[in-house]
C-alpha positions in Angstrom: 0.0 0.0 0.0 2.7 2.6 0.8 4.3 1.7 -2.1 1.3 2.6 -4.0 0.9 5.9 -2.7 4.2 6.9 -3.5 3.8 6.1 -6.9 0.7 7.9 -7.0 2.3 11.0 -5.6 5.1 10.7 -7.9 2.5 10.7 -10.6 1.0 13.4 -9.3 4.1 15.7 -9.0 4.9 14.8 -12.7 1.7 15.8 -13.7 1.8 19.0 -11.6 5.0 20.2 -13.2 4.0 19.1 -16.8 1.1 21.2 -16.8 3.0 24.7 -15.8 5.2 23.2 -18.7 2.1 23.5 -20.7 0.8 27.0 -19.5 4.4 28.7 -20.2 3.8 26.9 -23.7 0.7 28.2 -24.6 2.1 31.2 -23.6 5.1 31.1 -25.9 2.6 30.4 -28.7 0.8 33.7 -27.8 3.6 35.8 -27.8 5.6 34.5 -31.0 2.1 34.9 -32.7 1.6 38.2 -31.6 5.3 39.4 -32.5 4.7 37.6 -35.8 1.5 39.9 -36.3 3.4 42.7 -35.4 6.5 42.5 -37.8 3.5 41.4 -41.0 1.5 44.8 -40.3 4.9 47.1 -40.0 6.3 46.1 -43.1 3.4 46.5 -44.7 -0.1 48.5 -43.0 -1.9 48.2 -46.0 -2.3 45.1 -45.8 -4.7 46.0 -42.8 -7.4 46.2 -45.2 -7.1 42.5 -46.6 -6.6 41.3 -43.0 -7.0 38.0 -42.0 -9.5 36.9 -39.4 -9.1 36.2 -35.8 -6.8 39.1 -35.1 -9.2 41.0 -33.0 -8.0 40.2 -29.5 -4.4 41.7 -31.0 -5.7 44.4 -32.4 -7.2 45.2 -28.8 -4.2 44.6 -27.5 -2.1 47.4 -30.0 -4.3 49.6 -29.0 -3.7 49.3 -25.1 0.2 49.4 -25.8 -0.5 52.4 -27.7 -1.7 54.0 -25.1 0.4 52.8 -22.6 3.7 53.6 -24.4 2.5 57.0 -25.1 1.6 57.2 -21.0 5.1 56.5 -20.1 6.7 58.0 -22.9 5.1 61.3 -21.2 6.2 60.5 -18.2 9.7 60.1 -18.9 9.2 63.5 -20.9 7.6 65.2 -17.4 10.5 63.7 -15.5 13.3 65.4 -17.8 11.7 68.8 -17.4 10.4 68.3 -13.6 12.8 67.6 -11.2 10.1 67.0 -8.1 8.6 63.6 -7.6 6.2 63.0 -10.1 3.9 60.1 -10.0 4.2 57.6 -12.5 0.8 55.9 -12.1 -0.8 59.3 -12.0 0.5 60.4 -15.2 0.7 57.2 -16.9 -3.1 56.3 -16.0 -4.1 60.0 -16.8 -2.6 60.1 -20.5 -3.7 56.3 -21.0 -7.5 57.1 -20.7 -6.9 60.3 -22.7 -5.1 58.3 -25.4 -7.7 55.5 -24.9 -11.3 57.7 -24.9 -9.6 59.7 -28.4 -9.4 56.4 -30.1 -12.1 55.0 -29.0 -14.5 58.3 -30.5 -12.3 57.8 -33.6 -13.6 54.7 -33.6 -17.1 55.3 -33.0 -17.2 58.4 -35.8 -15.4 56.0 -38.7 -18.6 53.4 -37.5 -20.9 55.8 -37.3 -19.9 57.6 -40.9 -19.6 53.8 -42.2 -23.3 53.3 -42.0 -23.5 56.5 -44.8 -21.0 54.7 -46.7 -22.8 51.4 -47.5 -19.6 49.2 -46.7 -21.2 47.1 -44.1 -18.0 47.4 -42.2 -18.5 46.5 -38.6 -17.1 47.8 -35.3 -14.8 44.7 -35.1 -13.7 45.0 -38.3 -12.7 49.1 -38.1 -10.7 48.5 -34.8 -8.5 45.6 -37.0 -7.3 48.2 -39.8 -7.3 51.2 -37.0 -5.1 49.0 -34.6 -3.0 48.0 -37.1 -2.2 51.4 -38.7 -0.8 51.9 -35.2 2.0 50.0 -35.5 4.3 51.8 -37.0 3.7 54.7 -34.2 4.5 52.1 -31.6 8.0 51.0 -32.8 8.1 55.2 -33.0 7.2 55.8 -29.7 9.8 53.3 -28.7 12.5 55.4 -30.3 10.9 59.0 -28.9 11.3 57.1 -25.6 15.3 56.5 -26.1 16.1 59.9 -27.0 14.5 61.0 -24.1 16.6 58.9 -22.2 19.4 60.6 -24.0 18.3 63.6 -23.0 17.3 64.6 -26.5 14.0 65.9 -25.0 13.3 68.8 -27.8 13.0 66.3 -30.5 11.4 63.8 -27.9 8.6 66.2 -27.2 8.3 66.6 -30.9 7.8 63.5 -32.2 5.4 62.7 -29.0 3.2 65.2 -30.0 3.9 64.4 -34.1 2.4 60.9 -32.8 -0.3 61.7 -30.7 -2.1 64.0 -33.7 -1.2 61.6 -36.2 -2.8 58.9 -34.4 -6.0 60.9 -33.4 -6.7 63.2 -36.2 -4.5 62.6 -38.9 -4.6 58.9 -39.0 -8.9 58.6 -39.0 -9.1 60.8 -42.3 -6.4 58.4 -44.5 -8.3 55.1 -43.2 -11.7 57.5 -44.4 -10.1 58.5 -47.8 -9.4 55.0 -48.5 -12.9 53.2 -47.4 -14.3 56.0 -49.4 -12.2 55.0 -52.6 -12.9 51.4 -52.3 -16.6 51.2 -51.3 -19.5 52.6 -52.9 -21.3 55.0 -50.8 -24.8 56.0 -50.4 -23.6 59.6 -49.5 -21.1 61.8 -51.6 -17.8 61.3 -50.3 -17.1 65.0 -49.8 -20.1 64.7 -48.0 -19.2 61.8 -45.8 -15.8 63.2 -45.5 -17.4 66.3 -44.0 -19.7 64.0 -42.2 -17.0 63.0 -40.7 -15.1 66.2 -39.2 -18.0 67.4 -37.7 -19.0 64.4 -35.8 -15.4 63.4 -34.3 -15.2 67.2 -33.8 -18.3 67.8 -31.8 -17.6 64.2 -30.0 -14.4 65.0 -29.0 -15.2 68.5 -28.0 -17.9 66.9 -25.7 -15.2 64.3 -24.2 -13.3 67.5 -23.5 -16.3 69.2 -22.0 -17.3 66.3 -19.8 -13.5 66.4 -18.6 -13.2 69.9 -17.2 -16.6 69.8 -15.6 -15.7 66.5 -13.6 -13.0 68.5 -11.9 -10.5 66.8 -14.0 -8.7 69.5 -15.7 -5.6 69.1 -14.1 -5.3 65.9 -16.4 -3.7 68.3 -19.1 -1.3 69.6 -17.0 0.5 66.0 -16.6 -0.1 65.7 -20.3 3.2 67.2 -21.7 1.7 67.3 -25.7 
């Protein structure tokens, strides 16, 4: 019997350290598939709008990073100009839902302007090509966060700002003008186009709006850009 029950318990510890095995695994998997998704849509964007299914949960995920790497990309901007303790949580949180709530009424104006434009894109489908037009301004980011580091903070605090309107306002109107040139549309595209302005404008003018009457104005002054 005792023999038995070592047996078992050997058994049981195998199978207890196979299964972490398998976790870290899975896990592997995950990340060399991500990374592989990554490298495809920085060599080439464009190929956002022939994208393959079952990316969605990536695309999500380009989106957070954005957001977070522009977060502490601004902190690391505040730090070279303040000396004082700053709070890295405060102004990484702070610029992360700013960064966050701007793509996210990007998003809902391209949806919103879709339904004019009769391409039956869906939500899902708009935050694949959006996310992965991001790309590129992440492995930027990256490199505005080393020459901070090398104190090259004039040109960091250019090219974080260069990224921020690209991404927000400038980015939107390409991923427009090319749904408008490859779908028909049940509205003129100067009109859509136009459709389109107005309706991010007066969005994100309310998003602004709603911020500064919360009491949460002082979110722009940890927001270097």
């Amino acid at each position: 019997m005792e023999m038995r029950k070592s047996e078992n318990q050997q058994i049981e510890m195998r199978t207890s350290r196979v299964q972490p095995n398998e976790n870290v695994e899975k896990v592997k998997g995950s990340l060399q598939a991500y990374w592989n998704y990554l490298l495809r849509y920085l060599k080439k964007p464009t190929e956002a709008f022939r994208r393959a299914e079952g990316e969605f949960i990536f695309d999500v995920v380009t989106l957070a990073l954005f957001a977070l790497f522009i977060g502490i990309v601004n902190y690391a901007l505040k730090s070279s100009h303040d000396s004082a303790t700053l709070s890295f949580v405060s102004i990484v949180s702070d610029t992360f839902f700013f960064i966050a709530f701007g793509m996210l009424i990007v998003l809902i104006s391209l949806y919103l302007i879709n339904k004019f434009l009769g391409a039956e894109l869906t939500l899902k489908t708009l935050t694949g090509i959006y996310g992965t037009q991001l790309i590129p301004l992440l492995a930027l980011s990256l490199l505005t966060f080393v020459l901070i580091l090398i104190k090259s903070v004039v040109i960091g605090n250019v090219l974080l700002l260069a990224i921020v309107l690209y991404a927000i306002f400038v980015l939107p109107l390409y991923l427009l003008t090319r749904l408008l040139a490859t779908t028909s549309s049940n509205l003129d595209p100067h009109y859509s186009f136009i459709s389109y302005l107005i309706l991010f404008t007066l969005l994100f003018s309310f998003y602004l709006r709603v911020i500064l009457d919360k009491g949460l104005g002082d979110i722009f002054g940890r927001l270097t850009f």
